[in-house]
C-alpha positions in Angstrom: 4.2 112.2 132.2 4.3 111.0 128.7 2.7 107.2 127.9 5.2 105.1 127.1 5.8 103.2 123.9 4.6 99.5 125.3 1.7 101.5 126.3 0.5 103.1 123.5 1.2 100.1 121.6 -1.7 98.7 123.3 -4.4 100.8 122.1 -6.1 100.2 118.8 -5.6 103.7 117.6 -2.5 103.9 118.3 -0.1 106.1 116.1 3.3 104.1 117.3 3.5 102.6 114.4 4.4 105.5 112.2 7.5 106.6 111.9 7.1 110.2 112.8 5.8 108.8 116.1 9.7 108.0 117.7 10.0 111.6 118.1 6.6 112.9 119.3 5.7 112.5 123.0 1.9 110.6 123.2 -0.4 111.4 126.7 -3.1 109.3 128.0 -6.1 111.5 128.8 -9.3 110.6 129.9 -12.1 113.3 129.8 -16.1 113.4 131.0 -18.4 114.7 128.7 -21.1 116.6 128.8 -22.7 115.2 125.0 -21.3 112.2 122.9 -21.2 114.7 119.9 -20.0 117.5 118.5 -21.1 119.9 115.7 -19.0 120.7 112.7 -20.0 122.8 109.5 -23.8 121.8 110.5 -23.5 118.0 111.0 -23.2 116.4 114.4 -20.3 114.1 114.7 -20.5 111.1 117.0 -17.5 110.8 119.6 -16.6 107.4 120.5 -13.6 105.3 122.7 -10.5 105.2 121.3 -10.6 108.9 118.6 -7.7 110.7 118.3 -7.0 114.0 119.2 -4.6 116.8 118.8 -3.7 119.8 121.1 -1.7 122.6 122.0 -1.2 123.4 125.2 0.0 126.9 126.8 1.3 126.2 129.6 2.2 129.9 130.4 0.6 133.0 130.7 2.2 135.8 129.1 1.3 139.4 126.8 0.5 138.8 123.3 3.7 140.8 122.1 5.8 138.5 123.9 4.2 135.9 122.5 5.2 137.5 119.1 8.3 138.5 119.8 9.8 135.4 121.4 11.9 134.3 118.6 13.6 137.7 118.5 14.0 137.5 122.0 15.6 134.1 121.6 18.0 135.2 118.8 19.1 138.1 121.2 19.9 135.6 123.9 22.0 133.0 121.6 23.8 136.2 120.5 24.1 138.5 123.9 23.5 135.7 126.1 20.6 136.1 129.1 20.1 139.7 129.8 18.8 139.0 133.4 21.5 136.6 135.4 
């Protein structure tokens, strides 16, 4: 369930403010970890309460070359309509 705007608008690092922020959907996660750094191009990064992150999520399994073909398979469909009804 996405975080709602009076939500987010309670954290400090909030991105609500922004105006590209209307249209994206915000998620509050909260995640364990194992080390409070990370290492990037050979320096170690402290991770601390309230960082941002960004992330894809697939939340299908599927063959590569379906994957690659999708937006043919989508302009078929638009034209054609849905081959299996």
């Amino acid at each position: 369930v996405p975080a709602s705007i009076q939500e987010m608008s309670t954290y400090s690092s909030s991105p609500v403010h922004q105006p590209s922020a209307q249209t994206a959907s915000f998620y509050k996660v909260t995640v364990s970890l194992d080390k409070t750094h990370i290492s990037y191009q050979g320096k170690a990064l402290q991770l601390t309460n309230g960082m941002r992150a960004q992330s894809t999520l697939f939340l299908e399994e599927r063959p590569l070359y379906q994957w690659m073909f999708s937006p043919f398979y989508d302009m078929k469909n638009s034209l054609m309509g849905p081959i299996n009804d």
